[in-house]
Structure formats: C-alpha cells, structure tokens
C-alpha positions as MATLAB code, in Angstrom:
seq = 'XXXXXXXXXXXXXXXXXXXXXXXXXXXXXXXXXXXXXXXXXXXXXXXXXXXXXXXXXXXXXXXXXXXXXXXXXXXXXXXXXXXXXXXXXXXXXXXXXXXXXXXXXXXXX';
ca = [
      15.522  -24.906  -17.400;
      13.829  -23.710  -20.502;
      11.130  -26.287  -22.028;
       8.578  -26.363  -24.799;
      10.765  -23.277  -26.271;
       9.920  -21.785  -29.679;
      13.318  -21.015  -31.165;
      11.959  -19.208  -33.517;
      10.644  -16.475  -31.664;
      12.522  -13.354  -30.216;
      10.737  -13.676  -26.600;
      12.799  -17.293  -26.575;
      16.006  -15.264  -27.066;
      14.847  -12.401  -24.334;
      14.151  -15.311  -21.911;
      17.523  -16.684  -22.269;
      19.166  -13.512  -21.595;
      17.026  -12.780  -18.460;
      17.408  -16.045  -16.825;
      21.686  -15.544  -17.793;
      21.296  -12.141  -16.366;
      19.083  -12.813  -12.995;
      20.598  -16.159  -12.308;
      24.675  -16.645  -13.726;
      26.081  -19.746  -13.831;
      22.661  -21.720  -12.668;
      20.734  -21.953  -15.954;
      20.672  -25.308  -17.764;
      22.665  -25.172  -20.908;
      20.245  -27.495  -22.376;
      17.140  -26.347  -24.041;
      13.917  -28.361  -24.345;
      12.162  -27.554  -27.603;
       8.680  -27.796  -28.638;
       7.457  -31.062  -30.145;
       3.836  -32.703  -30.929;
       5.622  -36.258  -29.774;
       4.637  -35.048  -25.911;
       1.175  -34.000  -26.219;
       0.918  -37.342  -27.649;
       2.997  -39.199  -25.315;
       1.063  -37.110  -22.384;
      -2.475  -38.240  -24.147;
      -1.627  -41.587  -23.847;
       0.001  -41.879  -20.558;
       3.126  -42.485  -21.544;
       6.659  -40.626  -21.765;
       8.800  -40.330  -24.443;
      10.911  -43.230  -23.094;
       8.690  -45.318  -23.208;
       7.244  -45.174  -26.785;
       9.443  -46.543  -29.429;
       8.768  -43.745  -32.399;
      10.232  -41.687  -30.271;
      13.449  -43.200  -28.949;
      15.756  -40.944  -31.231;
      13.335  -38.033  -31.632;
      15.302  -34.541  -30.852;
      13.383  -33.655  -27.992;
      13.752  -37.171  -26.488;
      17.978  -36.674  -27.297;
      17.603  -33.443  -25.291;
      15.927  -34.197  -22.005;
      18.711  -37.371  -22.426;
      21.151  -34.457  -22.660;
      19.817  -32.577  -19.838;
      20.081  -35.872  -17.836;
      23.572  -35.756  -18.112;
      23.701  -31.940  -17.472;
      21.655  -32.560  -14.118;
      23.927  -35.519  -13.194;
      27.042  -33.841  -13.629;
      26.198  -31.059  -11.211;
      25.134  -33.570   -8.675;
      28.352  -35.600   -9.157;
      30.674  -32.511   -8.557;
      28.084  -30.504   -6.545;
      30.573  -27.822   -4.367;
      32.087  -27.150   -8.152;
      28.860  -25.956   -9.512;
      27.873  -24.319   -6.155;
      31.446  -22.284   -6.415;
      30.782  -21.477   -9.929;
      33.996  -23.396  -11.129;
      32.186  -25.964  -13.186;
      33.026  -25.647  -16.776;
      29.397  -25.193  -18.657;
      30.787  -27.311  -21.436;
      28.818  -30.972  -21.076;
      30.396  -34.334  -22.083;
      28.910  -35.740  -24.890;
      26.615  -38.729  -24.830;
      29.159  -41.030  -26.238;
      31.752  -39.537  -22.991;
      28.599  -40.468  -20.205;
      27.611  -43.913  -22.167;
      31.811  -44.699  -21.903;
      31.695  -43.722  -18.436;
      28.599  -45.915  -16.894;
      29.897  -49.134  -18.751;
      33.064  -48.920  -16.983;
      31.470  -47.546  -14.317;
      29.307  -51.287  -14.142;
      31.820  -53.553  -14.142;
      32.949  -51.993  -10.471;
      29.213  -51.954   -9.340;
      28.746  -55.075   -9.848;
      31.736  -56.360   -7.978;
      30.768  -54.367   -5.195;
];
C-alpha cells in the first residue's frame, strides 16, 4: 500500500513499478496521497473520520476506497490468493448498495 505519495514526483512512479514488479497481483490499487488534513488530524488526536472538514476531503475518499479494496479481498480471499481476482474495485455507490441490503438480513438474523 502506497501512502503519503507525491504524485508529482518520478520516485512515486519508480515505486509503483517496483512494488508491481517484486510483488504481482498483491499491491493495493489504491493510492494514499499526501494531504496537510492528517498532520492536523494526527496533532489533534483525531482521524480523518472523525473531524467533519474532512468528511469528503480526497484523501479521506481514498482510505474509504481502500476500505473497500481491503474488504473485497477478505470477502473472496482463495480468489485473490489464486490471483483470479479482477483488480477492478466496485465503486462506492456498488459497496454502499450492497451493505443496505446486506442490513436488512442482519438484522433478521
């Protein structure tokens, strides 16, 4: 997983390709990029979750992203481990779809 990455900057690009290279079909498609909102967030204790400025910041939609990424190689774990996963994520709109129907049957349960 690549965080606090400079996208600007050739050495993000060269890291990309070595962690592609040394480890195929295990790096995170999502990328974490640098933002002031968590040296602030870390300053005062808190996480981006939990401070309200920040609910739609870009970095806060891509560890949200990367949430989803993580969950859907848990939920079809012997997929990923064979390297049949697709890397292509579902969208946020696809995973919010999913857990409301998803609560319905957990709460019957």
């Amino acid at each position: 997983m690549l965080t606090c990455v400079d996208t600007r900057t050739n050495l993000a690009v060269e890291l990309e390709e070595v962690v592609a290279r040394e480890l195929p079909g295990r790096a995170f498609d999502t990328i974490i990029t640098q933002a002031i909102a968590l040296p602030d967030c870390s300053g005062k204790g808190k996480t981006l979750f939990q401070m309200k400025q920040y609910e739609n910041h870009k970095v806060t939609e891509q560890y949200r992203i990367l949430t989803n990424e993580i969950e859907r190689r848990l939920l079809n774990r012997e997929a990923f481990l064979g390297g049949h996963l697709s890397s292509a994520l579902e969208t946020s709109e696809e995973s919010i779809s999913r857990l409301e129907q998803a609560e319905p049957a957990a709460a019957n349960s």
